[in-house]
C-alpha positions, 0 to 999 in steps of 0.5 A, spaced: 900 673 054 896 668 058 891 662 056 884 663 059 878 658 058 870 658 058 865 653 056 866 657 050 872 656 048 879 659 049 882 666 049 889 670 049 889 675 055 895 680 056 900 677 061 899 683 067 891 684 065 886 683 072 881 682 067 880 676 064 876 672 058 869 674 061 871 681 061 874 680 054 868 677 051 863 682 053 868 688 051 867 685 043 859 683 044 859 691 046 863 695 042 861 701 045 865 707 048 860 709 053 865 709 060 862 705 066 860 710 072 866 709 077 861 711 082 858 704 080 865 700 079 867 703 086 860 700 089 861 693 087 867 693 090 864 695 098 858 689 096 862 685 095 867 686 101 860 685 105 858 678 102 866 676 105 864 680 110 858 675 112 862 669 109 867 669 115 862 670 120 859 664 117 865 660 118 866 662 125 859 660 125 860 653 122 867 652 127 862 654 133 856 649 132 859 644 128 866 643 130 870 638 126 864 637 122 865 634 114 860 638 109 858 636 102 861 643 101 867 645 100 868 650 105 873 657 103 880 658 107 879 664 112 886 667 109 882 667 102 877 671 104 880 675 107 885 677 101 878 677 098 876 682 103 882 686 102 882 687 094 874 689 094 877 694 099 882 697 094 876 696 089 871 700 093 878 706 094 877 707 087 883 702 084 884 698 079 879 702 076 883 701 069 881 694 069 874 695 068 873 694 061 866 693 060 862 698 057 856 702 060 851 700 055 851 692 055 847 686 054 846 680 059 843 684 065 850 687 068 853 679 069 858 682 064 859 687 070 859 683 076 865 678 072 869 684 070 869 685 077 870 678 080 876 677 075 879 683 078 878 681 084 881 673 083 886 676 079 889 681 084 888 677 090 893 672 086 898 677 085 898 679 093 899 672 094 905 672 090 901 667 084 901 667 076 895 672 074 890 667 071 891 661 076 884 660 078 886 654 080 888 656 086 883 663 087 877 663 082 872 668 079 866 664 081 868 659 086 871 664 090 870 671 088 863 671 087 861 666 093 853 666 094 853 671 090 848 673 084 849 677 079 842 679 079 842 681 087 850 684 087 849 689 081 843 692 082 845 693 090 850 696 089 847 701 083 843 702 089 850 704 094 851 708 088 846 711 087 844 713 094 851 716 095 850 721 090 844 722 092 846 725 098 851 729 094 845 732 090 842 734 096 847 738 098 848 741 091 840 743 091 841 746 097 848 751 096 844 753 090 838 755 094 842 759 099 846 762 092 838 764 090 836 767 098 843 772 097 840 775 091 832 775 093 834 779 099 840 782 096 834 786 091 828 786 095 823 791 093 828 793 086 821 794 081 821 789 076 816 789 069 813 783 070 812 779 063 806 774 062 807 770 055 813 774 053 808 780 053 808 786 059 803 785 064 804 788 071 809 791 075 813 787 081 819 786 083 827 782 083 825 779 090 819 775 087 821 773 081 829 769 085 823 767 091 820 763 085 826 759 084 827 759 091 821 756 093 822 752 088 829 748 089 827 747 096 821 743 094 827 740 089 830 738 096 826 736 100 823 731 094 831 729 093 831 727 101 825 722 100 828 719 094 832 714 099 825 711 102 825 708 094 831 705 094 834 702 100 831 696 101 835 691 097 835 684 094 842 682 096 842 675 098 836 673 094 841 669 089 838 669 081 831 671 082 830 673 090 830 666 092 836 664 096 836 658 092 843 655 094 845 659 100 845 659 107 840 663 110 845 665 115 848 669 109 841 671 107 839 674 113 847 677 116 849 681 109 845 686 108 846 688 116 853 688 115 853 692 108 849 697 113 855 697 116 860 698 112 857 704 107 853 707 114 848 707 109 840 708 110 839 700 106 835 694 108 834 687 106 827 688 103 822 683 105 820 681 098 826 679 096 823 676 089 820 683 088 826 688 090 829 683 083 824 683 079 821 689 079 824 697 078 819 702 079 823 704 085 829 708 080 823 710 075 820 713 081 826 716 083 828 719 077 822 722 075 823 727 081 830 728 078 826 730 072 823 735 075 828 738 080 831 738 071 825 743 069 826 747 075 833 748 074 831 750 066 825 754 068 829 759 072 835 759 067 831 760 061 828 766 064 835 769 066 837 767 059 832 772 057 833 777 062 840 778 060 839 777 052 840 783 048 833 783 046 832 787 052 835 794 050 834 797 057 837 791 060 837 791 068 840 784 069 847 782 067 848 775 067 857 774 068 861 774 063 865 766 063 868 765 056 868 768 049 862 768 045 865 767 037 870 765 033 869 771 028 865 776 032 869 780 036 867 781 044 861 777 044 859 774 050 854 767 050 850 765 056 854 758 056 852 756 063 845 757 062 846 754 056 850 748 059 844 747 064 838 746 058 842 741 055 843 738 061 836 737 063 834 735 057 839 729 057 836 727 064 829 727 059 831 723 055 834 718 062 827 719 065 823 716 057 829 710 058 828 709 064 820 708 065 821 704 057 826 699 060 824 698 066 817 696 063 821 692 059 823 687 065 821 680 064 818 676 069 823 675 074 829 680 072 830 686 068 835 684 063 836 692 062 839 694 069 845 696 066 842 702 062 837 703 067 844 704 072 847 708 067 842 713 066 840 714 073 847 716 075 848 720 069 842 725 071 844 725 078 851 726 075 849 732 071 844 735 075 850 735 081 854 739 076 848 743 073 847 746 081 855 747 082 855 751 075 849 756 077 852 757 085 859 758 083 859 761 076 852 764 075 849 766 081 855 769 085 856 774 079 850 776 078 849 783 078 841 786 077 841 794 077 838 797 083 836 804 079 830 805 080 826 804 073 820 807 075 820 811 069 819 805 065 814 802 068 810 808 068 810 808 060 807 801 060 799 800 060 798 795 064 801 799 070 793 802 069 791 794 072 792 799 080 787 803 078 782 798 077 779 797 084 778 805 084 775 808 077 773 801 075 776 797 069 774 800 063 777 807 065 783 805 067 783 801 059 782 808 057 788 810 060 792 804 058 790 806 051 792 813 051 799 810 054 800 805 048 798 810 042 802 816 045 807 812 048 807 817 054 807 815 061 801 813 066 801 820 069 800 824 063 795 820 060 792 822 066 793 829 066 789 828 059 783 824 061 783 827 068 779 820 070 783 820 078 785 826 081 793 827 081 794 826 089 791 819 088 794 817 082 801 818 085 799 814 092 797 809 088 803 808 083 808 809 089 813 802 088 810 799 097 803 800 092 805 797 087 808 791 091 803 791 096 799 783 096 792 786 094 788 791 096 784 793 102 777 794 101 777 800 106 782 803 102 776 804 097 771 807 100 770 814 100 775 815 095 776 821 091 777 817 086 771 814 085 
């Protein structure tokens, strides 16, 4: 074991651990074993690169203006920065991932985040060098790891890396699924379909138009997901505790954004308010609301396959794959899981979105001390809606199997099939023979050899599946008619 101290007081810390007391601290304040986003951990490290980055420019800036000059400042050693430099490397790759031990939800507006980070970073910097682990004496997790940094601008920064990386990633999952979608649109083009209006029949249509409405839908998705970026690439890096630059040079103010630019190839700018991009986050509200909706598209299309494949429906045209056994008990059972899967996802992403918009409000003059749980939910519905993509393509979509017998037959025997007549006999006719149809259960063809209100030729023309599908009527269609 090792002895750490803060103003606090002292501490026992394993010997090997590149955590230290801050990390510890905030580990038993927050007993809670919600995992961190290793995407958010990973992020940290390539912001924190950027701010060594920019400090060695700094220093060749000084050298270069200033040379041999004294400061009231102690400047840091190049070599120092660099091993810095080297370690967030290793922190951005992934590594050292177990030595983050604080929880996902937390007090303290992430500076338990920022620490746990910056303890990693001194600590594996000192071990590289061949020092005792903990010897801040020599590399510290203030003066050095987190040199012209702030909490308030390193974290929400990097949850804006992080975000922004999944984003893309979530766009290309949307699209992949409305390609999935597009092959069984066309796949089942013109194949007849009862249409349902509140759980009730209503009109014919067909496959294609039912699978266009999802796909219309996920391309809105995926172009709404493309101009998240817009909401969240200007950041606040720089701009110290509260967007002010208090304490910092302007050289590093105006050079670290462009040099985390670099570093991530990522769409971000400095923001021209700094204070505001600190204190107020209705960029990520506004982002995830566009979750949010991508979520209900995804539930409003699984819910209708859910209900199409069900046993409910005894003459069932479409099968959704067989993934896994359904029961325990009941033998050859088979569930629906990845619809069900994908229901429970987006009303996770709801819940998300009410926290989100609620602790975003919660923000307090010039920071919002709930960065952390705003980070955590916004992650965790990219995350989710990624995985919820990946399943429908793969697992859903891929296998899907509609039959492609024709069921004219069963559509003829329902009564709104008579809603094609209405242009030509008129509506109370035609729910006369919609009323025949539903007391003797028999098709539109006989009802009308019973009532003789259209004449045969006319009533076969009329119901012929190109008819049936036909956008509208045409009103020369209409005139001269026999049938009127």
């Amino acid at each position: 074991m090792r002895k750490e101290s803060d103003f606090i007081g002292s501490r026992e810390i394993p010997k090997d651990a590149l955590w230290g007391i801050h990390s510890l601290r905030a580990q038993e304040n927050f007993p809670d074993q919600t995992p961190f986003h290793k995407e958010w951990f990973m992020a940290v490290g390539i912001v924190k690169k950027a701010c060594y980055k920019t400090y060695l420019g700094f220093l060749k800036g000084i050298d270069r203006k200033f040379p041999n000059q004294e400061f009231p400042f102690q400047l840091i050693d190049k070599n120092l920065i660099e091993n810095l430099q080297d370690v967030a490397s290793e922190i951005n790759d992934g590594e050292h991932f177990e030595n983050f031990i604080v929880p996902a939800i937390q007090g303290g507006a992430g500076t338990s985040i920022n620490m746990n980070v910056n303890e990693i970073i001194s600590n594996r910097a000192l071990q590289i060098a061949g020092k005792d682990i903990g010897d801040y004496s020599k590399i510290d997790p203030f003066e050095h790891a987190n040199v012209f940094q702030s909490t308030n601008d390193v974290i929400p920064t990097s949850l804006k890396v992080a975000a922004i990386k999944l984003l893309q990633e979530l766009e290309e999952s949307i699209n992949e699924l409305r390609l999935a979608v597009e092959k069984i649109e066309s796949k089942y083009r013109n194949v007849l379909r009862q249409g349902y209006t509140q759980m009730q029949a209503a009109v014919p249509t067909s496959y294609d138009k039912l699978f266009s409405t999802y796909n219309n839908a996920l391309s809105r998705d995926w172009w709404r997901v493309s101009k998240c970026f817009e909401r969240i690439k200007e950041v606040n890096l720089g701009g110290g505790a509260i967007g002010t630059g208090l304490s910092i040079p302007r050289f590093f103010i105006m050079e670290v954004v462009p040099n985390l630019q670099k570093l991530t190839g990522l769409p971000i700018t400095r923001s021209e308010n700094l204070s505001d991009a600190t204190s107020n986050q209705d960029g990520f509200v506004e982002v995830h609301a566009i979750l949010k909706a991508h979520a209900v598209n995804l539930e409003k299309m699984v819910s209708d396959l859910r209900l199409l494949g069900s046993d409910l429906f005894h003459n069932r045209e479409l099968n959704l794959p067989q993934k896994q056994v359904g029961s325990s008990i009941m033998p050859g059972k088979i569930n629906p899981v990845i619809p069900e899967f994908i229901i429970s996802s987006a009303h996770k992403v709801y819940s998300n979105d009410m926290m989100i918009s609620n602790l975003a409000g919660q923000g307090c003059l010039d920071l919002n001390a709930y960065l952390p749980s705003i980070g955590h939910a916004l992650l965790d519905s990219i995350k989710l809606l990624i995985a919820s993509n990946k399943t429908l393509a793969d697992n859903l979509f891929k296998q899907l199997i509609i039959k492609s017998n024709p069921i004219e037959d069963n559509l003829l025997k329902n009564p709104s099939v008579a809603t094609a007549l209405s242009p030509y006999v008129g509506y109370h006719k035609a729910a006369k023979l919609a009323k025949e149809m539903k007391i003797h259960q028999i098709s539109i063809l006989e009802a009308n050899e019973k009532l003789k209100i259209i004449d045969v030729q006319s009533l076969e023309n009329l119901i012929k599946p190109e008819e049936l599908l036909k956008l509208g009527f045409i009103i020369g269609d209409t005139i001269n008619s026999e049938q009127r």
